[in-house]
N, C-alpha and C positions, 0 to 999 in steps of 0.2 A: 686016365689021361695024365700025363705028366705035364706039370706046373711050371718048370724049372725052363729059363731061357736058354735054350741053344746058341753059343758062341761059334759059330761056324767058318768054313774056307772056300769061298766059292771058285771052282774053272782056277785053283791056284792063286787067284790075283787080286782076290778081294777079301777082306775081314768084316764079316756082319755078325748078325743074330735073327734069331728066328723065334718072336714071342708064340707061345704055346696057344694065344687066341684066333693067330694065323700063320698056321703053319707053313703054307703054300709062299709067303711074301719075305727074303729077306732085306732086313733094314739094315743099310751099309754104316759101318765104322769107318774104314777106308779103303781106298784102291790104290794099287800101282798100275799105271802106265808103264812102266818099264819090267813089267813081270807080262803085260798084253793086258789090261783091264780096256774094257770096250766102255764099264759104267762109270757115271756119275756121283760123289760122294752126297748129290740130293737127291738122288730115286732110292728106287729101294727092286729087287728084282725076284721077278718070277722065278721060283723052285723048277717050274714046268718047261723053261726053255734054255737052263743050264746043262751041261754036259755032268761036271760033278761038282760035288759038295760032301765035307767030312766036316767032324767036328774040330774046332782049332782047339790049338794048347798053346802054353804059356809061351815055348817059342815062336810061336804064328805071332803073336802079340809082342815081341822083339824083333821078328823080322819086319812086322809094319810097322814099326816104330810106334807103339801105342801100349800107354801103358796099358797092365794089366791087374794093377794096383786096385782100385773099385770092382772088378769083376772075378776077385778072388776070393769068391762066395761060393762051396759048391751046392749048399740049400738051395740058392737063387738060382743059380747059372750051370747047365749042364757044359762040358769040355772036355776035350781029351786029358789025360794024364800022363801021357807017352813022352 
């Protein structure tokens, strides 16, 4: 089982993460509205009823304006590298 938190890109329009204790739920960082985000930056969203989801990289994390400073840990934090 991999340990390491998934920094993810949900349906393009949102920046979460996905803790390895629940896989299935991610826990939103932030959303654009102006990319089409339909969530909440206080839920957290079902794996099961999203279209896609990849893993983010450090530019995902300057296009939502969120640093990426604390999560550039790759022991802790799984991400793209691209």
């Amino acid at each position: 089982m991999e340990n390491r938190i998934k920094l993810v890109v949900v349906e393009e329009n949102v920046l979460g993460y996905i803790m390895p204790q629940l896989p299935r739920i991610v826990q939103i960082l932030h959303t654009s509205i102006l990319k089409g985000s339909r969530f909440s930056e206080r839920s957290v969203i079902y794996t099961d009823y999203v279209k896609s989801i990849r893993l983010a990289s450090k530019e995902d994390f300057n296009d939502f304006r969120v640093s990426f400073n604390g999560f550039d840990n790759p022991q802790e934090y799984e991400y793209s590298i691209d």
